[in-house]
C-alpha positions in Angstrom: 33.7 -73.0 -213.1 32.5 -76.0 -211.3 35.5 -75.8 -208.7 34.9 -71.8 -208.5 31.1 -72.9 -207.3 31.9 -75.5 -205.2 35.2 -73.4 -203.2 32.6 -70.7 -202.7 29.8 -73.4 -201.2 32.5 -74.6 -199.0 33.7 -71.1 -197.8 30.1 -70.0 -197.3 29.1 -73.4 -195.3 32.3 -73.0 -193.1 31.5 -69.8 -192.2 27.8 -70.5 -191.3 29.5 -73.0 -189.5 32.1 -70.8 -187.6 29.2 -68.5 -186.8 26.8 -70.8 -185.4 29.8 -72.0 -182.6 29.6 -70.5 -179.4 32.2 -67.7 -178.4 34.8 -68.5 -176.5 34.5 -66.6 -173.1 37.8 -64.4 -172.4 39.9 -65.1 -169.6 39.1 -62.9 -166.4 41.8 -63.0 -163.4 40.2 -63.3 -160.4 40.9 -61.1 -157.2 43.2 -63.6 -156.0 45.0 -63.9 -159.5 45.4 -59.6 -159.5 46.4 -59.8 -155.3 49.0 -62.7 -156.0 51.1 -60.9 -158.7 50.5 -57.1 -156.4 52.2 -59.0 -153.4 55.5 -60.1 -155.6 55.2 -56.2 -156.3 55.0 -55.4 -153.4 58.6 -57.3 -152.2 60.2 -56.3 -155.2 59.4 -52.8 -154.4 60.7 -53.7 -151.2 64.0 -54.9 -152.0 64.2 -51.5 -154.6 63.7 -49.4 -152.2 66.2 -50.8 -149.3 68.4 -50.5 -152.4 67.9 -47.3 -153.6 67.3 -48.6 -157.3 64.7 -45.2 -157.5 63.9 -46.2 -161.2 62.6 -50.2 -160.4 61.3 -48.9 -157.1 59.2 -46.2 -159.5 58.3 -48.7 -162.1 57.0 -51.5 -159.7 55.0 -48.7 -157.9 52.9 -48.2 -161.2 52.7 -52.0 -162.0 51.2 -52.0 -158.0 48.8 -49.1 -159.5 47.9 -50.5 -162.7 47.5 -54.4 -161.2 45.0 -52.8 -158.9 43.0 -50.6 -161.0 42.4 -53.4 -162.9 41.1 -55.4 -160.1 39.0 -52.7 -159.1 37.2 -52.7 -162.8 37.2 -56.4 -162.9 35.7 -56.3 -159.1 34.2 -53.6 -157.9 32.9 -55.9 -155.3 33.5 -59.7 -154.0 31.0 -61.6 -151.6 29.6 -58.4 -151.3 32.6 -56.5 -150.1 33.4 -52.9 -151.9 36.6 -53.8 -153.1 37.2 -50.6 -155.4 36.3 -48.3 -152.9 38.2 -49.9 -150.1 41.0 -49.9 -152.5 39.9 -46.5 -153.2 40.3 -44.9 -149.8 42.8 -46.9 -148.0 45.5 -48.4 -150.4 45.3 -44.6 -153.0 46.4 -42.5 -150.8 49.1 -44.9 -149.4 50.7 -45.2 -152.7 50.7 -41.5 -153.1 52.8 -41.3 -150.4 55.4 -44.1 -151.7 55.7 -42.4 -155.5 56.3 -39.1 -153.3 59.1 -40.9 -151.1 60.4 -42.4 -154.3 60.7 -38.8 -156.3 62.8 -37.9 -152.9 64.9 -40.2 -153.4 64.7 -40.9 -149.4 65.8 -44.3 -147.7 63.4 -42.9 -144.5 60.3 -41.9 -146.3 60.5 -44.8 -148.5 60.3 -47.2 -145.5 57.9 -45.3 -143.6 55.5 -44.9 -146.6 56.2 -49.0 -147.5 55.2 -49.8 -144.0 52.3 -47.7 -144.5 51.1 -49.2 -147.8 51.4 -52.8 -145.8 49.1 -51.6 -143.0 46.6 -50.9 -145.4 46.6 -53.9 -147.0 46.2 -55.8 -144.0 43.4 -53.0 -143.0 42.0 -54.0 -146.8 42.2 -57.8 -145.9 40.7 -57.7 -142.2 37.5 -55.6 -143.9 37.1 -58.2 -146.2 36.9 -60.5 -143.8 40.3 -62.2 -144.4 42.4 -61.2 -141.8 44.5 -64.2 -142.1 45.8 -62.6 -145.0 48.7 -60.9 -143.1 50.9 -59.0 -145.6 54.7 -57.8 -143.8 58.0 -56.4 -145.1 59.6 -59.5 -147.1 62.3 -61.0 -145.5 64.5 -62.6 -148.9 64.1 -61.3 -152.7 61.3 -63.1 -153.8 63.2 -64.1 -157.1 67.0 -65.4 -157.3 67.2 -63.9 -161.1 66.8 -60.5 -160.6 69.5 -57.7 -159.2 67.9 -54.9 -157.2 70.7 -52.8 -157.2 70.6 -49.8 -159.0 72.3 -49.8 -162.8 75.9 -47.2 -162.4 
């Protein structure tokens, strides 16, 4: 009975004890985490696209979307700059286009809409007042591991 007492005491003091410590906060990316991981979207998408791998091209197109709705919820504004709306009105509309080039299944409205989707997000950057972010077509794959071609 003694042990029964004295296992409860020690159950009840550790969680008084767990209780009274502080919360650990949750982890937040910042913009610049969320804007890091879109731009390797945006060169895989890229490098889909020139290779008419439809399905990556599609997928990366709504990890683009979903990376940068949550940036907009995390921060609707920076140093005072409307980041969701700008996102909003400028980079929406942009990838609209690109999912409607990518249903097509069309090499020229794929690269048209991708250079469009770039010229907004250096539009974005220069209203933020970073317009030596410059964001341009990617040159090389930005990973040696992965195959852009599309699966026969």
């Amino acid at each position: 009975m003694k042990r029964i007492v004295a296992a409860t005491i020690a159950l009840a003091v550790s969680v008084m004890f767990a209780a009274a410590q502080p919360a650990k906060e949750r982890y937040e990316p910042g913009l610049g985490e969320f804007m890091t991981a879109t731009q390797l979207r945006h060169a895989k998408l890229w490098f889909a696209g020139r290779e008419s791998n439809w399905d990556l091209a599609a997928y990366e197109i709504d990890e683009i979307r979903e990376g940068l709705e949550k940036a907009r919820r995390l921060h609707p504004t920076f140093d005072g700059i409307p980041v969701a709306e700008m996102m909003k009105s400028i980079i929406d509309p942009r990838i609209v286009e690109l999912e409607n080039a990518v249903s097509a299944k069309s090499n020229d409205r794929f690269t048209v809409a991708f250079d469009e989707l770039t010229s907004g997000c250096n539009a974005c950057h220069a209203a933020a007042s970073k317009p030596f972010i410059r964001i341009q077509r990617p040159v090389e794959p930005p990973l040696t591991n992965q195959n852009f071609t599309p699966v026969k």
